[in-house]
LUMDREN-929941 format. One record per atom (N, C-alpha, C, CB): residue number from 1; atom name; x, y, z. Coordinates in pm, 1 decimal. Each point is the difference from the previous one (the first is absolute). Glycine has a CB too. Example, Ala and Ser with C-alpha at 12.3 -4.5 7.8 and 13.67 -1.06 7.14 Angstrom:
<recs>
> n	atom	c1	c2	c3
> 1	N	1319.0	-569.0	780.0;
> 1	CA	-89.0	119.0	0.0;
> 1	C	90.0	120.0	0.0;
> 1	CB	-189.2	-117.3	124.6;
> 2	N	154.2	222.3	-196.6;
> 2	CA	82.0	119.0	6.0;
> 2	C	-77.0	109.0	73.0;
> 2	CB	118.4	-62.8	-214.5;
</recs>
This chain:
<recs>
> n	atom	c1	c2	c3
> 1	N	-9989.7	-11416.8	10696.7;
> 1	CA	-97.2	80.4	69.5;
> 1	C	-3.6	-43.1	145.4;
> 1	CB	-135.2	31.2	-210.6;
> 2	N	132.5	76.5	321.8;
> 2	CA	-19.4	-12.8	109.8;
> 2	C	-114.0	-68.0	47.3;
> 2	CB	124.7	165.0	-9.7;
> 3	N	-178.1	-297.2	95.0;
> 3	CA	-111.3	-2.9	71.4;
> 3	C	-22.5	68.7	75.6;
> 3	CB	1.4	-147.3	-31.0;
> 4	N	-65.9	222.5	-5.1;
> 4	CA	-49.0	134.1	131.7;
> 4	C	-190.2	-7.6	-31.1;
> 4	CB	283.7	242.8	-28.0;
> 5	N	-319.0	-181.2	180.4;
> 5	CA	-167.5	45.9	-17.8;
> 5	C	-44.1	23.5	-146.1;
> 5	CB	9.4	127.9	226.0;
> 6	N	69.8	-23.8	-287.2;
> 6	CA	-60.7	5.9	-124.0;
> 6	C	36.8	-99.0	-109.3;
> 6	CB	-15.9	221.2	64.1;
> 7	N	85.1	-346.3	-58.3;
> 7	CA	-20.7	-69.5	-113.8;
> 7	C	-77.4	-100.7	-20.0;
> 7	CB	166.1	66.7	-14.6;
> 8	N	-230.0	-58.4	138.5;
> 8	CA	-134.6	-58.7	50.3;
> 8	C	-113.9	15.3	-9.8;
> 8	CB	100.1	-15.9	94.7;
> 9	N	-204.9	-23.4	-214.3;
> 9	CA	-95.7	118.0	-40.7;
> 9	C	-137.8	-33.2	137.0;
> 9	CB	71.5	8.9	-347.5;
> 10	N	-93.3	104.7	363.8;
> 10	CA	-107.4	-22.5	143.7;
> 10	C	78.4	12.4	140.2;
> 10	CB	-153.1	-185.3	-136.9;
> 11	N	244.5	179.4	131.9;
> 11	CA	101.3	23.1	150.6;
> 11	C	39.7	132.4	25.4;
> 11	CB	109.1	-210.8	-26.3;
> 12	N	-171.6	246.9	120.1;
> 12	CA	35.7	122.6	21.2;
> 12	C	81.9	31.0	167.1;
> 12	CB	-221.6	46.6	-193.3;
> 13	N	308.3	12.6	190.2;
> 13	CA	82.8	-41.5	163.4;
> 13	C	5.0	163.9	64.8;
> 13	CB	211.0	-249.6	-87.2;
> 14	N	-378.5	195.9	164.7;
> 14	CA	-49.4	148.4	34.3;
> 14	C	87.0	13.3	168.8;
> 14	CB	-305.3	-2.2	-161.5;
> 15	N	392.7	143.8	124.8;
> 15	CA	27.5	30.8	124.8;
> 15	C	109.8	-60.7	14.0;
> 15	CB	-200.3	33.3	78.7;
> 16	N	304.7	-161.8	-131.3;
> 16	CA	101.4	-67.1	-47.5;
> 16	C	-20.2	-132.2	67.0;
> 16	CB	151.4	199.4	-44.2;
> 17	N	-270.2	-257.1	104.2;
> 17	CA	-24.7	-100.6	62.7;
> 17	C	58.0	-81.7	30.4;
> 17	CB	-115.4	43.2	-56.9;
> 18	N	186.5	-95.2	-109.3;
> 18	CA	87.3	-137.3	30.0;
> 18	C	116.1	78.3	-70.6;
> 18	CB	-172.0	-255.0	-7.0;
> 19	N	273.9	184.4	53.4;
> 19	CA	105.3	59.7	-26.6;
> 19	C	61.1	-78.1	-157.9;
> 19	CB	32.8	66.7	297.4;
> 20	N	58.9	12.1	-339.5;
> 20	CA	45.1	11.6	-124.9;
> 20	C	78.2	-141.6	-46.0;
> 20	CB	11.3	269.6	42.5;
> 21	N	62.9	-336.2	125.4;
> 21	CA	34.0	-136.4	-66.9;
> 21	C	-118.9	-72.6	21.7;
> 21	CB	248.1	-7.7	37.5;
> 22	N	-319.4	-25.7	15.0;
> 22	CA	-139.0	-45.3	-13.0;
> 22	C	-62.0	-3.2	-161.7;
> 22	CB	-25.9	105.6	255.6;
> 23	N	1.1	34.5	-238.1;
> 23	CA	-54.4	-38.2	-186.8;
> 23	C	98.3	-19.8	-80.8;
> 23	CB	-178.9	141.5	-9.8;
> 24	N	299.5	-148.9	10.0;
> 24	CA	106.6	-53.4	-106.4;
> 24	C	34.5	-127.9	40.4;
> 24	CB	99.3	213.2	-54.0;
> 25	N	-85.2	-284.0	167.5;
> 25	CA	40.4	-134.7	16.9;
> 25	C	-74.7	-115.8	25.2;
> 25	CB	146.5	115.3	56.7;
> 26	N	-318.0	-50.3	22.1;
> 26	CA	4.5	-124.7	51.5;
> 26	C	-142.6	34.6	-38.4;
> 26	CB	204.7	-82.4	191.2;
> 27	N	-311.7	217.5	-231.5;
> 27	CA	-113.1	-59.4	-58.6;
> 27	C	-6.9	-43.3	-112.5;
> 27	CB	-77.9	104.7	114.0;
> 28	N	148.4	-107.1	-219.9;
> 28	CA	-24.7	-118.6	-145.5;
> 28	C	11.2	-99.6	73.0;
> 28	CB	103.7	85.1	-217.2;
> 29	N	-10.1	-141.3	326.1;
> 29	CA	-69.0	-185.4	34.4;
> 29	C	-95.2	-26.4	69.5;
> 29	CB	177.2	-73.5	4.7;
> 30	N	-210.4	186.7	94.4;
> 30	CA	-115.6	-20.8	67.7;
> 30	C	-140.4	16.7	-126.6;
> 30	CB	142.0	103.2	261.9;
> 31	N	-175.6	10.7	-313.5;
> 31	CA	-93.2	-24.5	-96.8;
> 31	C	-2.4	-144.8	-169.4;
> 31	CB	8.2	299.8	127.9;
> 32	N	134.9	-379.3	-89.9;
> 32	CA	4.6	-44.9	-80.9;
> 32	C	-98.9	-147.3	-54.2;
> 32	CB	210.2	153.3	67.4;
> 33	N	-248.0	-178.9	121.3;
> 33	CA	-73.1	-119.0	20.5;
> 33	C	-179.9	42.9	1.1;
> 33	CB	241.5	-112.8	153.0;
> 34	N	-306.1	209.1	-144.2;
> 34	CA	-96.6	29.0	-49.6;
> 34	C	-26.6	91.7	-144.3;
> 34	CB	-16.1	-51.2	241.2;
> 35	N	120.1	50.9	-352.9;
> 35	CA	-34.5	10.0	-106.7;
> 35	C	24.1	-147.8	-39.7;
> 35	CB	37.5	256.2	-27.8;
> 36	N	34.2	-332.8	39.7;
> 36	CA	-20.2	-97.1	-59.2;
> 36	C	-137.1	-109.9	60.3;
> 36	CB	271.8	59.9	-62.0;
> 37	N	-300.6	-52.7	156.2;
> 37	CA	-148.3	-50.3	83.2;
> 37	C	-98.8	93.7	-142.6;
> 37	CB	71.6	-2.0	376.8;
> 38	N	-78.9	117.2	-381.8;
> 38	CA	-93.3	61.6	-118.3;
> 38	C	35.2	-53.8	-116.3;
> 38	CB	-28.2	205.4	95.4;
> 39	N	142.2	-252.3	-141.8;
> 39	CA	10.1	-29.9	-128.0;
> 39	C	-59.7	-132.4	18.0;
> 39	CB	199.7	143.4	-82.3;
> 40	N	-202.2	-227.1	105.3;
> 40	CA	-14.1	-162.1	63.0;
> 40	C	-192.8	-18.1	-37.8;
> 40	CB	246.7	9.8	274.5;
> 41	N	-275.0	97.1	-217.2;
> 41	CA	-151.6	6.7	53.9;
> 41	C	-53.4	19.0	-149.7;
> 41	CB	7.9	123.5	275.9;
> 42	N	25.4	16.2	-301.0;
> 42	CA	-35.0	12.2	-150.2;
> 42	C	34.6	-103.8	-133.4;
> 42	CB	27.3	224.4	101.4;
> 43	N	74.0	-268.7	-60.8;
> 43	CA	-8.9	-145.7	-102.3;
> 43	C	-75.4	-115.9	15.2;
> 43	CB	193.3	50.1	-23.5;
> 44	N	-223.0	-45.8	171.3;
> 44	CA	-126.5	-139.6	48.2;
> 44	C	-107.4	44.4	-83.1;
> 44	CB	38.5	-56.2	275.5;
> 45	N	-34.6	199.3	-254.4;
> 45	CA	-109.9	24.9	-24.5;
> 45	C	-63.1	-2.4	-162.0;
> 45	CB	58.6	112.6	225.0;
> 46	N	88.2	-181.4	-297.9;
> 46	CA	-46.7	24.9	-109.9;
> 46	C	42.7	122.6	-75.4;
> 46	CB	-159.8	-126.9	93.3;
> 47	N	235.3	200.8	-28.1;
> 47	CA	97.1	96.6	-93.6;
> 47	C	-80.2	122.3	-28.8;
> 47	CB	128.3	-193.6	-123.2;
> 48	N	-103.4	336.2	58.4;
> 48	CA	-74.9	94.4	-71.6;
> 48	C	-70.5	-41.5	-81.7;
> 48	CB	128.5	123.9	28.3;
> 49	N	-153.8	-206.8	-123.0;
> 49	CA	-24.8	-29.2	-89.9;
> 49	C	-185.7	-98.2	77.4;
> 49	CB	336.6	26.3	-153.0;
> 50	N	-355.6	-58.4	270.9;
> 50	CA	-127.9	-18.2	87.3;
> 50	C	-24.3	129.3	64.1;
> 50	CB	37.4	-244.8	49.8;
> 51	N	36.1	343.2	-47.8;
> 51	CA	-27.8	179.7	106.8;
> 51	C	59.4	-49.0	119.1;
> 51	CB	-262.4	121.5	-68.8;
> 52	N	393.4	-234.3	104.2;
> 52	CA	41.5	35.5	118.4;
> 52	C	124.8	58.1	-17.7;
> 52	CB	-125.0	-159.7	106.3;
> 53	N	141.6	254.6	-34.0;
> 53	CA	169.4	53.7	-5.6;
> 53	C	35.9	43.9	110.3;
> 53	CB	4.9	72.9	-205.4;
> 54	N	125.6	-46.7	296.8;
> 54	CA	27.3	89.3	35.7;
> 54	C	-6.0	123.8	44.1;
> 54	CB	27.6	-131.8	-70.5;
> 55	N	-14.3	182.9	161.7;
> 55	CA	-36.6	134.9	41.5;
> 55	C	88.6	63.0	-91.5;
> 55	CB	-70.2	-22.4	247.6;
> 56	N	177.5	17.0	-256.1;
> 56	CA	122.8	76.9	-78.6;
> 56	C	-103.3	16.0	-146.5;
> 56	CB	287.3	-133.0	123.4;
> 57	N	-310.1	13.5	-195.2;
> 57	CA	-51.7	0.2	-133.3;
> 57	C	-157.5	61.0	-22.8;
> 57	CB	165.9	-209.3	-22.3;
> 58	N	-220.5	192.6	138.3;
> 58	CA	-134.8	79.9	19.9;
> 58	C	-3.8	167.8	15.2;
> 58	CB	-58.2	-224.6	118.0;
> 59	N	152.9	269.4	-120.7;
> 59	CA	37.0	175.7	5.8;
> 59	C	55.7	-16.9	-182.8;
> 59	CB	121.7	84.6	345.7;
</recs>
């Protein structure tokens, strides 16, 4: 599967903003260091299993 805007749920690339190697090459590493900062947090926090999670897991 292509990384594109749409395999991105919530990304929408209004107007074509960022361009196409952008969202295929280089935002999975740029977003890669604040999902894992959220995952980190929610385990300090004691995991789902205390009500902390993730934005991803909170939708």
């Amino acid at each position: 599967m292509a990384d594109t805007a749409t395999t991105f749920a919530g990304i929408h690339n209004e107007n074509e903003f960022y361009s196409h190697h952008y969202l295929s090459e280089i935002f999975t590493g740029d977003i890669r260091d604040t999902v894992a900062r959220w995952r980190d947090a929610a385990e300090a926090a004691g995991g789902a299993s205390a009500g902390a999670r993730t934005p991803y897991d909170a939708l």
